[in-house]
CHARMM-style PDB file with segment names, atoms N, HN, CA, C and O in Angstrom:
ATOM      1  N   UNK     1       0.845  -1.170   0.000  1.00  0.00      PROA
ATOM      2  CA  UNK     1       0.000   0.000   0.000  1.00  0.00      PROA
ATOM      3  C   UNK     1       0.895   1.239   0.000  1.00  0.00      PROA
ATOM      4  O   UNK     1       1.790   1.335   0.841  1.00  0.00      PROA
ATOM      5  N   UNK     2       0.683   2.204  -0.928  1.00  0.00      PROA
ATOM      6  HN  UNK     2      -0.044   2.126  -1.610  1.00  0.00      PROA
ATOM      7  CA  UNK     2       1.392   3.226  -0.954  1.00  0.00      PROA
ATOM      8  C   UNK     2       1.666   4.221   0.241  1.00  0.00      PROA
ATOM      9  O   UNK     2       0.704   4.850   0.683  1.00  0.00      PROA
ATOM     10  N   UNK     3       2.649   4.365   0.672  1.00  0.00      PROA
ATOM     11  HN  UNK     3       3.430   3.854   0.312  1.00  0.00      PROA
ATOM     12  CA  UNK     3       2.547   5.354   1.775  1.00  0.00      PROA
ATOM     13  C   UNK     3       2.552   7.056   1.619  1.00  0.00      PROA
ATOM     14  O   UNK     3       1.874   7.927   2.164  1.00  0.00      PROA
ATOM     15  N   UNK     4       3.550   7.097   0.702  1.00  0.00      PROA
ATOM     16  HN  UNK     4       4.101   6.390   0.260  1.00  0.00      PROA
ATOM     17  CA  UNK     4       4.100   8.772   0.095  1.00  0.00      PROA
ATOM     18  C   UNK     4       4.453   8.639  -1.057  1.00  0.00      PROA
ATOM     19  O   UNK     4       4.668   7.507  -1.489  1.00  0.00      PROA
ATOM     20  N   UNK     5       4.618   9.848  -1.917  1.00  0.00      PROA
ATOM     21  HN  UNK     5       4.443  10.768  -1.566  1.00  0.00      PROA
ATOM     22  CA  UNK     5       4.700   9.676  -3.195  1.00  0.00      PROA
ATOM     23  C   UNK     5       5.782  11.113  -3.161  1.00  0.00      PROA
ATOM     24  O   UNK     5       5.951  12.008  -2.333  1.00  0.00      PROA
ATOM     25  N   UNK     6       6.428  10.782  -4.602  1.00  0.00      PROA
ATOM     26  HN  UNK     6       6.290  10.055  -5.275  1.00  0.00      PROA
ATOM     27  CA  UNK     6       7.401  12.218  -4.782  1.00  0.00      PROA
ATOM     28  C   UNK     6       7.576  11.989  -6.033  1.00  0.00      PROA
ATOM     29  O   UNK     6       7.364  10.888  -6.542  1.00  0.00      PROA
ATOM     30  N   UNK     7       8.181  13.507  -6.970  1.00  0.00      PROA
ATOM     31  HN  UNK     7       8.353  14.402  -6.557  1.00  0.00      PROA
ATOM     32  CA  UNK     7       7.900  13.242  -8.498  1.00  0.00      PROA
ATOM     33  C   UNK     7       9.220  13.528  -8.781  1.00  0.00      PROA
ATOM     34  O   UNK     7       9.898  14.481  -8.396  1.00  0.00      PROA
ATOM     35  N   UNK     8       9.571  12.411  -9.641  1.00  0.00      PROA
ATOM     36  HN  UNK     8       9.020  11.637  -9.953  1.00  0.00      PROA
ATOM     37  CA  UNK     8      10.868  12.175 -10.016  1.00  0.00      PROA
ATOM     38  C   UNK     8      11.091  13.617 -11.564  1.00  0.00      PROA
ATOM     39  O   UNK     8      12.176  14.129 -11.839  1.00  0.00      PROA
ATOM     40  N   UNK     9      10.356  13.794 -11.961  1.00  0.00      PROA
ATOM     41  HN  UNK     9       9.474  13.378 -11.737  1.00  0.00      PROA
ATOM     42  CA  UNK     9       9.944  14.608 -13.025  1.00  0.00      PROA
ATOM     43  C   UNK     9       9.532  13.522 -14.762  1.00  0.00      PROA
ATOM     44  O   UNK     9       8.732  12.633 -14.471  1.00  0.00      PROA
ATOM     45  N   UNK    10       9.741  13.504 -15.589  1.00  0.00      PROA
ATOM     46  HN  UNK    10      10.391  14.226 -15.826  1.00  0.00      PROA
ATOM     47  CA  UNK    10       9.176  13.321 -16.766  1.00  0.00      PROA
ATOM     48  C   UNK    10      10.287  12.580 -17.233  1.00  0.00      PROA
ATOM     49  O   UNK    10      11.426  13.017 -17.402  1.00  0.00      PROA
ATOM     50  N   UNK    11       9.756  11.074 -17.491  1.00  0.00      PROA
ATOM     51  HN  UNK    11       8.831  10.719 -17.354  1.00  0.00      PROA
ATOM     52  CA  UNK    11      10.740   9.945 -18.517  1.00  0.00      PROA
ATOM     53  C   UNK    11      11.900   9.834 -17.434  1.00  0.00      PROA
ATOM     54  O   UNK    11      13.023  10.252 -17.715  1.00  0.00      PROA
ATOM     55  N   UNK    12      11.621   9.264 -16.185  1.00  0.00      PROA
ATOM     56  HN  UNK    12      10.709   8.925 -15.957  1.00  0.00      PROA
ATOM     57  CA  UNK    12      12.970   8.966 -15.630  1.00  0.00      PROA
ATOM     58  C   UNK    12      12.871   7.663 -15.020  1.00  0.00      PROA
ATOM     59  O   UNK    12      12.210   7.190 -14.096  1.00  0.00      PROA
ATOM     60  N   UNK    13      13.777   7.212 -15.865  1.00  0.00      PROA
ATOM     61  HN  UNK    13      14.314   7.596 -16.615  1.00  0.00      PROA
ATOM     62  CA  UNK    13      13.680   5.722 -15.133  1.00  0.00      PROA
ATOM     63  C   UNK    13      14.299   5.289 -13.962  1.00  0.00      PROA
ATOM     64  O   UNK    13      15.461   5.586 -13.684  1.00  0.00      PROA
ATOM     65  N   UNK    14      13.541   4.566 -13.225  1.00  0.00      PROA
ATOM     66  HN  UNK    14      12.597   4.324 -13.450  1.00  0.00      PROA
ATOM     67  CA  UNK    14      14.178   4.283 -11.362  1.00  0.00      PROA
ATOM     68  C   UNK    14      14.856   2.781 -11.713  1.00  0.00      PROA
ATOM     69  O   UNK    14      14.165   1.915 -12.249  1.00  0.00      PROA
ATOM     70  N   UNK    15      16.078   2.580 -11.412  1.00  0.00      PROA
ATOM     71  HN  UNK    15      16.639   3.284 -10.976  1.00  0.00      PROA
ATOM     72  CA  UNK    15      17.539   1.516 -11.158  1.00  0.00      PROA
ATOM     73  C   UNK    15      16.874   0.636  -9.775  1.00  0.00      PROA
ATOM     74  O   UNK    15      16.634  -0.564  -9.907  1.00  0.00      PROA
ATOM     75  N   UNK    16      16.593   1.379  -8.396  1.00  0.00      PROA
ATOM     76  HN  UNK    16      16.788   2.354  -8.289  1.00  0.00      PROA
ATOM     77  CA  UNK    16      16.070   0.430  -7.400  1.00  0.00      PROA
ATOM     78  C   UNK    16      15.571   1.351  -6.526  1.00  0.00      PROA
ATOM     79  O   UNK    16      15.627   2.576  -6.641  1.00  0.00      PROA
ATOM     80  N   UNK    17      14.979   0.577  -5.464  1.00  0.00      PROA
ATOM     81  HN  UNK    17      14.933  -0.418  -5.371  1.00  0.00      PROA
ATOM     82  CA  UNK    17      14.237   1.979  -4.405  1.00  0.00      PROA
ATOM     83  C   UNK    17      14.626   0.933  -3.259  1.00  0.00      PROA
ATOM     84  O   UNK    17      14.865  -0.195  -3.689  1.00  0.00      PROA
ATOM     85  N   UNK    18      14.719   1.085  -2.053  1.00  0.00      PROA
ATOM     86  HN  UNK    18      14.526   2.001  -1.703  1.00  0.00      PROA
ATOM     87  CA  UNK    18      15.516   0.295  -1.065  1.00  0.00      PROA
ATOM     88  C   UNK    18      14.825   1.219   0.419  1.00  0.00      PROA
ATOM     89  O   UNK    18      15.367   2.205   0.917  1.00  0.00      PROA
ATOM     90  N   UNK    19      13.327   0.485   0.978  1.00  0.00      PROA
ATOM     91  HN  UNK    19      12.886  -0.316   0.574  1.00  0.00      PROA
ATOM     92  CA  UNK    19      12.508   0.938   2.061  1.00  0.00      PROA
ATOM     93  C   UNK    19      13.240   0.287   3.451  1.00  0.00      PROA
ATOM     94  O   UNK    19      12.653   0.217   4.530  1.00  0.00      PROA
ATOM     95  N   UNK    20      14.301  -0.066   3.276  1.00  0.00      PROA
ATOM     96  HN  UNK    20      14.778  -0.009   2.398  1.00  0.00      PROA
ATOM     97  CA  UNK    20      14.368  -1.148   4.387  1.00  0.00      PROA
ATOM     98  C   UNK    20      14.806  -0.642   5.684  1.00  0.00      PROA
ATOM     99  O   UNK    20      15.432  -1.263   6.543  1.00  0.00      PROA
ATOM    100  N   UNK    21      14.377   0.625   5.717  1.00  0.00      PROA
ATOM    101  HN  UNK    21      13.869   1.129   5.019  1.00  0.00      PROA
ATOM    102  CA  UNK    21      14.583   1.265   7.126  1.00  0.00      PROA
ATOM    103  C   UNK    21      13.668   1.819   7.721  1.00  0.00      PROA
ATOM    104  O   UNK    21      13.900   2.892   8.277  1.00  0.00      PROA
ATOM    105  N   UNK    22      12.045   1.092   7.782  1.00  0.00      PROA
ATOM    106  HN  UNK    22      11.856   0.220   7.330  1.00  0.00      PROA
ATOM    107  CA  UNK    22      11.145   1.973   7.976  1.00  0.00      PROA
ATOM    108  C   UNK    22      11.156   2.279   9.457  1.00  0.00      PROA
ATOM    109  O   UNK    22      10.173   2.879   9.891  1.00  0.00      PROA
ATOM    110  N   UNK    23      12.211   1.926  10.372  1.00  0.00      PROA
ATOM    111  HN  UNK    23      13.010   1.438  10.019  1.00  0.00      PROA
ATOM    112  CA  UNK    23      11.694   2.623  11.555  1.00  0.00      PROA
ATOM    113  C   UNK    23      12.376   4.301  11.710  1.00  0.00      PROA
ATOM    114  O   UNK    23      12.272   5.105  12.636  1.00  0.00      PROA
ATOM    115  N   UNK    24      13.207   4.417  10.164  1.00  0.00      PROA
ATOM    116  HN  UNK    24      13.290   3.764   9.412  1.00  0.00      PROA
ATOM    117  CA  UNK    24      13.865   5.313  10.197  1.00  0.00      PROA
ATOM    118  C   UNK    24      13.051   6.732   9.403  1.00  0.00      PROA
ATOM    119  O   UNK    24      13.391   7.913   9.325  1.00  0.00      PROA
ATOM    120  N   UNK    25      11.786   5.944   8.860  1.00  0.00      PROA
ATOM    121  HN  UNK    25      11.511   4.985   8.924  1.00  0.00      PROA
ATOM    122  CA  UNK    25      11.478   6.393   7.704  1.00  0.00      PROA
ATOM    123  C   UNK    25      12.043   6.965   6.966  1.00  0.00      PROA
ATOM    124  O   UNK    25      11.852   8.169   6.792  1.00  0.00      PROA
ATOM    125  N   UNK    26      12.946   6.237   6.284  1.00  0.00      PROA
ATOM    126  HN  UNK    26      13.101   5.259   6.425  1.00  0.00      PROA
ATOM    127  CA  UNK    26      13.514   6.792   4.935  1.00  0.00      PROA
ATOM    128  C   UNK    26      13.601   5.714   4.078  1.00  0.00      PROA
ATOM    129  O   UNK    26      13.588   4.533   4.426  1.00  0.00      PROA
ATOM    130  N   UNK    27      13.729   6.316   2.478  1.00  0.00      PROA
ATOM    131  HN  UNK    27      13.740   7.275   2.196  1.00  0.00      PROA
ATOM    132  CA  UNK    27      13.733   5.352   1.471  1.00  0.00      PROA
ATOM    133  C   UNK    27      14.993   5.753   0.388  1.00  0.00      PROA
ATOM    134  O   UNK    27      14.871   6.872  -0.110  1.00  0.00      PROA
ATOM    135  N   UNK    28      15.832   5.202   0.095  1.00  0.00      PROA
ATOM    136  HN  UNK    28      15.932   4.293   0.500  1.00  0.00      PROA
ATOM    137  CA  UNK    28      17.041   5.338  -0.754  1.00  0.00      PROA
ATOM    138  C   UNK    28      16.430   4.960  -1.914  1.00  0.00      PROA
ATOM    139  O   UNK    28      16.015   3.802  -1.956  1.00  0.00      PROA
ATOM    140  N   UNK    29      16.248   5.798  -3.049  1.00  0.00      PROA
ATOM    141  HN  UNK    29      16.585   6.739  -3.015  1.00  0.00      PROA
ATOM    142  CA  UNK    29      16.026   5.855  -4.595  1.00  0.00      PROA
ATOM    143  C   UNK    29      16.952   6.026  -5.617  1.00  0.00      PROA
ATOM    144  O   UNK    29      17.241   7.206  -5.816  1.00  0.00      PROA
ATOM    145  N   UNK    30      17.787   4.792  -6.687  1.00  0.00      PROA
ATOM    146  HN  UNK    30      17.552   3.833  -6.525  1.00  0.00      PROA
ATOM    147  CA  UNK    30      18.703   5.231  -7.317  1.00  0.00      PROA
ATOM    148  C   UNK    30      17.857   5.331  -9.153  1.00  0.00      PROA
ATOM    149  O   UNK    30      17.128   4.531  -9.741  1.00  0.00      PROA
ATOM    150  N   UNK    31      18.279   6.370  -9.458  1.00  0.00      PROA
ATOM    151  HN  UNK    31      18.871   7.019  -8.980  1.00  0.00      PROA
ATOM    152  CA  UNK    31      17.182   6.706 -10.658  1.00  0.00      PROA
ATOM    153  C   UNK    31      18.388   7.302 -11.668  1.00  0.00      PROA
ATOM    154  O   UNK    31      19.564   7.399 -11.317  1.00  0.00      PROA
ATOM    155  N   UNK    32      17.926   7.640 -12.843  1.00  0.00      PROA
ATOM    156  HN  UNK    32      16.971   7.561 -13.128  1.00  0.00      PROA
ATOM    157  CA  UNK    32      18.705   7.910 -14.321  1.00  0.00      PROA
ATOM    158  C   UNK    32      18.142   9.470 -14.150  1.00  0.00      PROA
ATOM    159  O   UNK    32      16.981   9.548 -13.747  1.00  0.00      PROA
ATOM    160  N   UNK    33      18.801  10.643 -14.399  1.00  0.00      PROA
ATOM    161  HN  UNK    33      19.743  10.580 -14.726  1.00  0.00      PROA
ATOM    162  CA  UNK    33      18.091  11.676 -14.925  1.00  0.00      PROA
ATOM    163  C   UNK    33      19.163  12.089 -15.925  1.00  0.00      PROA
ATOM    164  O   UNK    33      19.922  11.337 -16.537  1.00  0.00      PROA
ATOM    165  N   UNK    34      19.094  13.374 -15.981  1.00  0.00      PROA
ATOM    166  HN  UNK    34      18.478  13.985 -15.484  1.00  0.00      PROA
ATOM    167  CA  UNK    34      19.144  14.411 -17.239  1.00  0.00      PROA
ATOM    168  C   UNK    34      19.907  15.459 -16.594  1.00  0.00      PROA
ATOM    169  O   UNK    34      19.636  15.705 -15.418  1.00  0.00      PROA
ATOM    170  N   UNK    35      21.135  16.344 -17.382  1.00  0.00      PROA
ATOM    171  HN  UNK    35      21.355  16.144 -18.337  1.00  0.00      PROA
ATOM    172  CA  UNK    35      21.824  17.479 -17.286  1.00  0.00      PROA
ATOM    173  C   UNK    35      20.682  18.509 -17.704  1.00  0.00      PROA
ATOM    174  O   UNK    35      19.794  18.265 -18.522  1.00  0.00      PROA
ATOM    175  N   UNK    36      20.814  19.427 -17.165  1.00  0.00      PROA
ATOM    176  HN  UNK    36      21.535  19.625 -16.501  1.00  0.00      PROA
ATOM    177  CA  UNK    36      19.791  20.597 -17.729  1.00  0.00      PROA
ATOM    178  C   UNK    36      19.684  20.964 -19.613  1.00  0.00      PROA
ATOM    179  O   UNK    36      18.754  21.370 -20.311  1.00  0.00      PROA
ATOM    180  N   UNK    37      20.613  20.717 -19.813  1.00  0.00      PROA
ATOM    181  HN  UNK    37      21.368  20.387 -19.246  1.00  0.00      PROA
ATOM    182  CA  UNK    37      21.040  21.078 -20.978  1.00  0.00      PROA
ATOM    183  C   UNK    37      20.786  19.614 -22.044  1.00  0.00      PROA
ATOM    184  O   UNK    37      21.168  19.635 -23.214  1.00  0.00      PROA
ATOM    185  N   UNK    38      20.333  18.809 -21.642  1.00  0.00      PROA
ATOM    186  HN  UNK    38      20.023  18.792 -20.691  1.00  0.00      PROA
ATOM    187  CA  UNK    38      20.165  17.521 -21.738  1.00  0.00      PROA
ATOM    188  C   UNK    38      19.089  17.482 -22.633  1.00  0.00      PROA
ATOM    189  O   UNK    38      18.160  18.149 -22.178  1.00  0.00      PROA
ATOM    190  N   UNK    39      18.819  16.960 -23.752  1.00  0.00      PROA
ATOM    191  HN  UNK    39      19.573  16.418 -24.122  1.00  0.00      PROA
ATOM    192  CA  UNK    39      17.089  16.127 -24.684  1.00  0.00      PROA
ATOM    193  C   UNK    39      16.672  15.581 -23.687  1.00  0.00      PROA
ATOM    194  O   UNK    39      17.431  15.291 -22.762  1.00  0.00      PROA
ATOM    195  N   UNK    40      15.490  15.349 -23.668  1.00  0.00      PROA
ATOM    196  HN  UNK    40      14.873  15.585 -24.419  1.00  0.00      PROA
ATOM    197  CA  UNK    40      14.520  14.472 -22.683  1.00  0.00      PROA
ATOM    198  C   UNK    40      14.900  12.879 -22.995  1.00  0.00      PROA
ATOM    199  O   UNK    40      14.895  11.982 -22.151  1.00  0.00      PROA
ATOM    200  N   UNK    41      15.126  12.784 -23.955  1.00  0.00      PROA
ATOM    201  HN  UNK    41      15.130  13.513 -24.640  1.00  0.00      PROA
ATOM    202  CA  UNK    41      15.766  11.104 -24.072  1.00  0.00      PROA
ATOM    203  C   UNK    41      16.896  10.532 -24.083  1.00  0.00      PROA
ATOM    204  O   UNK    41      17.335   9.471 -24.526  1.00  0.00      PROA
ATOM    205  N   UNK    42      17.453  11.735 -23.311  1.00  0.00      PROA
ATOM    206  HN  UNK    42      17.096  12.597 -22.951  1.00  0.00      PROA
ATOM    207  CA  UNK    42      19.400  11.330 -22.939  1.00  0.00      PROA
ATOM    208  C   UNK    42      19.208  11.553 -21.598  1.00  0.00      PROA
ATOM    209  O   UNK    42      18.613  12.510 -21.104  1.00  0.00      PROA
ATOM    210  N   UNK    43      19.997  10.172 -20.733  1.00  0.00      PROA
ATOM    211  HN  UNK    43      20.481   9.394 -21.134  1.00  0.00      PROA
ATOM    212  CA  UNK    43      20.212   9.984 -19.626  1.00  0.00      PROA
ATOM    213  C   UNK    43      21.746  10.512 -19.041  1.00  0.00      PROA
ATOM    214  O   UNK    43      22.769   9.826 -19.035  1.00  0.00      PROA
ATOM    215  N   UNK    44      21.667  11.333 -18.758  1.00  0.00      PROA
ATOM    216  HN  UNK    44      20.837  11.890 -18.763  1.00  0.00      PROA
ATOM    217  CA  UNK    44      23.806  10.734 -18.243  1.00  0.00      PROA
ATOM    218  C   UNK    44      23.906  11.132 -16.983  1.00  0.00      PROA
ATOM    219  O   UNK    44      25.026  11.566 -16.714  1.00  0.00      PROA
ATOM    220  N   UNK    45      22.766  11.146 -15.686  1.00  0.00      PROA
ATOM    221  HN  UNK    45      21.856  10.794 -15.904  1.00  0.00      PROA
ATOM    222  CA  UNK    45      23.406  11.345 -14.880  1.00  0.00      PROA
ATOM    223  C   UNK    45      22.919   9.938 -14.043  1.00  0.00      PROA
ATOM    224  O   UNK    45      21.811   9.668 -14.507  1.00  0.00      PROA
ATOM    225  N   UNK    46      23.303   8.867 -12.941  1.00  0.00      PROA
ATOM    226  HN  UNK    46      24.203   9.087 -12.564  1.00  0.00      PROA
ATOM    227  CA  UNK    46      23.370   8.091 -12.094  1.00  0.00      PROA
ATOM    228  C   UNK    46      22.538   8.846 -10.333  1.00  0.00      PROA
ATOM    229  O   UNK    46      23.255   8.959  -9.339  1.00  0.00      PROA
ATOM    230  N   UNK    47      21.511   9.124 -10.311  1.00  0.00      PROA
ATOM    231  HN  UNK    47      20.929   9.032 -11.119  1.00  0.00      PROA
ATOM    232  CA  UNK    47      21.487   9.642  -8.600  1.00  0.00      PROA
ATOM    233  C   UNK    47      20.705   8.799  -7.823  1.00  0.00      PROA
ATOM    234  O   UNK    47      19.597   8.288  -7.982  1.00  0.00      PROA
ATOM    235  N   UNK    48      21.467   8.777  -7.026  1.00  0.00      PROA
ATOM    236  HN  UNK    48      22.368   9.192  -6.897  1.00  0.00      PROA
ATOM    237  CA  UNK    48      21.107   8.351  -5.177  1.00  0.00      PROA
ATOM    238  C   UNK    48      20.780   9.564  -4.821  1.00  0.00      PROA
ATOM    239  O   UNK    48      21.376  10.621  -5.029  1.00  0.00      PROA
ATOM    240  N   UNK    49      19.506   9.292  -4.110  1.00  0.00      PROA
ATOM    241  HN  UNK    49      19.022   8.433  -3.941  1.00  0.00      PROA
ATOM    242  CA  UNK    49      18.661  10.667  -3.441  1.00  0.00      PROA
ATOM    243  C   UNK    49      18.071   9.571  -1.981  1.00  0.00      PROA
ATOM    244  O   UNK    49      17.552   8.467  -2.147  1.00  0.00      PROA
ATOM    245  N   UNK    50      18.243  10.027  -1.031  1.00  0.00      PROA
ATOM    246  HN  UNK    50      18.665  10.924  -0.897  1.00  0.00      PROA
ATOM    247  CA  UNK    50      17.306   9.768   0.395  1.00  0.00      PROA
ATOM    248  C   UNK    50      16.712  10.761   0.871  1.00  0.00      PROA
ATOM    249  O   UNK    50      17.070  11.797   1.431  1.00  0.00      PROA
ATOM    250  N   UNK    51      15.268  10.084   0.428  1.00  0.00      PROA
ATOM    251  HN  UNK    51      14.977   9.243  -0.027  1.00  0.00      PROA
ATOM    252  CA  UNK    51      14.204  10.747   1.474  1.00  0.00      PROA
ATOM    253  C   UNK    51      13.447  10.424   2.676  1.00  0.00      PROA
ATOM    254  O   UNK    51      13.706   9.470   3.409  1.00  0.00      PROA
ATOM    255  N   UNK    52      12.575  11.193   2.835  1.00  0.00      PROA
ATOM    256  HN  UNK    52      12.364  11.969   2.239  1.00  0.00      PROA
ATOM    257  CA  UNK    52      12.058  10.870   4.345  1.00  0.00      PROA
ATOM    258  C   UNK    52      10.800  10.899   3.970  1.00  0.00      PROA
ATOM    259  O   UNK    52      10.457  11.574   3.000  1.00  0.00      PROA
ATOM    260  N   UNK    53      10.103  10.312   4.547  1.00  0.00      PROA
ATOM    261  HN  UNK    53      10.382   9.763   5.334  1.00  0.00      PROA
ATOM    262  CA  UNK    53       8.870   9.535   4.178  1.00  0.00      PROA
ATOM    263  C   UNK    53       7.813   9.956   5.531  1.00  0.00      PROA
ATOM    264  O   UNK    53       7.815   9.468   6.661  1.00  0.00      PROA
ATOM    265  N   UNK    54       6.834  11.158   4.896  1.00  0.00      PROA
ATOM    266  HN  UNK    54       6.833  11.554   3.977  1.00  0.00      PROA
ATOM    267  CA  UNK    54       6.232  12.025   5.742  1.00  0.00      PROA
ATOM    268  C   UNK    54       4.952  12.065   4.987  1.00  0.00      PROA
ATOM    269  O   UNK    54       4.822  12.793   4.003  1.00  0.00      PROA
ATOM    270  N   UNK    55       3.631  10.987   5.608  1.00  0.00      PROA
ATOM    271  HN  UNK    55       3.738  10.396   6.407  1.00  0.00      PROA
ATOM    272  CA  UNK    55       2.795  11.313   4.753  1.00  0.00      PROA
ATOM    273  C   UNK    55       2.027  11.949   4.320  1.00  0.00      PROA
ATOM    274  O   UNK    55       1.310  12.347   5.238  1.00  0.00      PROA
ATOM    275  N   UNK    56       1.594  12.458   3.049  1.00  0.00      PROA
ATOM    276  HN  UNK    56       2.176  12.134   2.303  1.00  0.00      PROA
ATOM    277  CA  UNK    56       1.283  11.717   2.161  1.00  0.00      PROA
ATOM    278  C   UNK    56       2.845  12.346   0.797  1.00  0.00      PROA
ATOM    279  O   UNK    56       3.037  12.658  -0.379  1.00  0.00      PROA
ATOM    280  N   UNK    57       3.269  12.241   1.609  1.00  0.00      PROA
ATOM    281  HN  UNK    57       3.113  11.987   2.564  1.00  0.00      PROA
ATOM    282  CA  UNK    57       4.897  13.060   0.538  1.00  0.00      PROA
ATOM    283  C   UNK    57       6.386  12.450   1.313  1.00  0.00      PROA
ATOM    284  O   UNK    57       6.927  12.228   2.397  1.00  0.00      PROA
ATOM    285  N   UNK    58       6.495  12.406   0.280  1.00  0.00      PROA
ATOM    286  HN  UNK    58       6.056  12.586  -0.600  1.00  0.00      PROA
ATOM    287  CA  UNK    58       8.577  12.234   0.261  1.00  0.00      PROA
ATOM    288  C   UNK    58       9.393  13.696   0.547  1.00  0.00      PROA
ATOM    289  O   UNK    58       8.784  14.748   0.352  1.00  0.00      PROA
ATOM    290  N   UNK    59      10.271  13.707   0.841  1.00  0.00      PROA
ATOM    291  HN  UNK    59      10.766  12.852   1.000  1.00  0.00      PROA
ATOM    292  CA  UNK    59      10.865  15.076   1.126  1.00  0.00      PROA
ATOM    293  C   UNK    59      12.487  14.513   0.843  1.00  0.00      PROA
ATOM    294  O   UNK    59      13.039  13.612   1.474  1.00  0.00      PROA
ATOM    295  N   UNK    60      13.015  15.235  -0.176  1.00  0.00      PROA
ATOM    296  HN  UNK    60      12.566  15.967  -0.688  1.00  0.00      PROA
ATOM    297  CA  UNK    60      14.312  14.638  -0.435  1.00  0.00      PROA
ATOM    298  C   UNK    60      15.115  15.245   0.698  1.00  0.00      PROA
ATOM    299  O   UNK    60      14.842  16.298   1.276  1.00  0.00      PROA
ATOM    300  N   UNK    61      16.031  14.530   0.914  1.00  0.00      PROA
ATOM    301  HN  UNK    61      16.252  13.675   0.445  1.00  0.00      PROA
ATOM    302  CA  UNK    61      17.387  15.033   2.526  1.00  0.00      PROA
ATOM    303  C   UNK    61      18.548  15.173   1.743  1.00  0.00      PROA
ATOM    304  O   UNK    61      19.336  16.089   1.979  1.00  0.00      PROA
ATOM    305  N   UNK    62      18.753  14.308   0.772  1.00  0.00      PROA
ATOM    306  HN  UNK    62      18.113  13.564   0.580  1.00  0.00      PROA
ATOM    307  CA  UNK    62      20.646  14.395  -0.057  1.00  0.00      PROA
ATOM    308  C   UNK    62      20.375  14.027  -1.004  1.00  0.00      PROA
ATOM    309  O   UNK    62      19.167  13.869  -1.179  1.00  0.00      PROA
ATOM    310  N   UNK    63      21.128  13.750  -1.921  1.00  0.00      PROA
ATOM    311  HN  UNK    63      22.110  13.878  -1.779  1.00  0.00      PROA
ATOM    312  CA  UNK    63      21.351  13.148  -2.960  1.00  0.00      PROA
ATOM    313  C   UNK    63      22.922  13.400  -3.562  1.00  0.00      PROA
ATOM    314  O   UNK    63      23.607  14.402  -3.358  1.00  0.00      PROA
ATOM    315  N   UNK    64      23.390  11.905  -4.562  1.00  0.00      PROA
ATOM    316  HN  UNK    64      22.834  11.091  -4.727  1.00  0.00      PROA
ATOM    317  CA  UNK    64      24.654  12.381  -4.681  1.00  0.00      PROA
ATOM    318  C   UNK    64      24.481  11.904  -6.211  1.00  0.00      PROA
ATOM    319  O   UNK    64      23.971  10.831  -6.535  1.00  0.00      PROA
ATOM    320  N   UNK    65      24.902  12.711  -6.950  1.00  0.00      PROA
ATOM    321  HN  UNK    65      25.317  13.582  -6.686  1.00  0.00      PROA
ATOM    322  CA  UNK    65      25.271  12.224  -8.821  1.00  0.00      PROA
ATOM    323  C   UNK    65      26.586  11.552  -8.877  1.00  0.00      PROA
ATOM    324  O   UNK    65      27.455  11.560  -8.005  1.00  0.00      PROA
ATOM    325  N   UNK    66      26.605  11.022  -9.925  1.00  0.00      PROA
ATOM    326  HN  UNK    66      25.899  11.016 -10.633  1.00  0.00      PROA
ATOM    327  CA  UNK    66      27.747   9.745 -10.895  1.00  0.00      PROA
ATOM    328  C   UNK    66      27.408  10.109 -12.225  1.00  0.00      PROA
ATOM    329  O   UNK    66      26.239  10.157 -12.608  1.00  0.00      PROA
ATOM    330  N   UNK    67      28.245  10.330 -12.838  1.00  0.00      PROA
ATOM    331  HN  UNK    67      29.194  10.291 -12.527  1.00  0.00      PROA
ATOM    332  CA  UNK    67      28.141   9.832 -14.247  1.00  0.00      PROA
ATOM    333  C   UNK    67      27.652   8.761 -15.166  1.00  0.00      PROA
ATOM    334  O   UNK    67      28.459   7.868 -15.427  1.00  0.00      PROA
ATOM    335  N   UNK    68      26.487   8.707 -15.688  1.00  0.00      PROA
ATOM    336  HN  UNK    68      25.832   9.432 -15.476  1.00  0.00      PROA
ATOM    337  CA  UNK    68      26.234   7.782 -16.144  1.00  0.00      PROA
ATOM    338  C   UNK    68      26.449   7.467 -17.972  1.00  0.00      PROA
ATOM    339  O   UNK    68      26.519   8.350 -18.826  1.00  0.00      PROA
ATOM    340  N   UNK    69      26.498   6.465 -18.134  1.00  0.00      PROA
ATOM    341  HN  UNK    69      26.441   5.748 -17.440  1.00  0.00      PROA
ATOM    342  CA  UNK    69      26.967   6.563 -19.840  1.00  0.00      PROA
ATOM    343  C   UNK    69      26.235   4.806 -20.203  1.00  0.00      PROA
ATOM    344  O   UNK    69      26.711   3.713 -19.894  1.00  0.00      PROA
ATOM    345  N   UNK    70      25.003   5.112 -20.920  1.00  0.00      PROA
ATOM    346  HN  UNK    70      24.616   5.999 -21.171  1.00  0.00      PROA
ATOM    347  CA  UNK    70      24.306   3.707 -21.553  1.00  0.00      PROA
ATOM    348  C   UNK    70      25.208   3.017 -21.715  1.00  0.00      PROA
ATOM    349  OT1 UNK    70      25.046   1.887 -22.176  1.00  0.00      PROA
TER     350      UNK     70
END
């Protein structure tokens, strides 16, 4: 059952989502996005983002980028 929701923005595909700390409430999300300067159908960045899980919303705390290359 869904608890919180948060918007990754448009065409981004999620790698894994990892809840396994709910007494901490937080959820580690590793997802594909986009450089600003980026087409909507080029990926190149790698991010890990942790949020906190406040319902009915996610609230991002960090996140760290990697380079990503298909």
């Amino acid at each position: 059952m869904p608890a919180a929701a948060a918007s990754l923005g448009d065409r981004t595909p999620v790698v894994s989502i990892d809840a396994s700390s709910p007494a901490a409430r937080q959820v580690t999300v590793v997802y594909l996005a986009r450089g600003d300067a980026e087409p909507t159908a080029v990926v190149t960045i790698r991010r890990t983002a942790v949020y906190r899980v406040m319902e009915p919303a996610m609230t991002e705390l960090r996140h760290t980028d990697a380079p990503y290359t298909p």
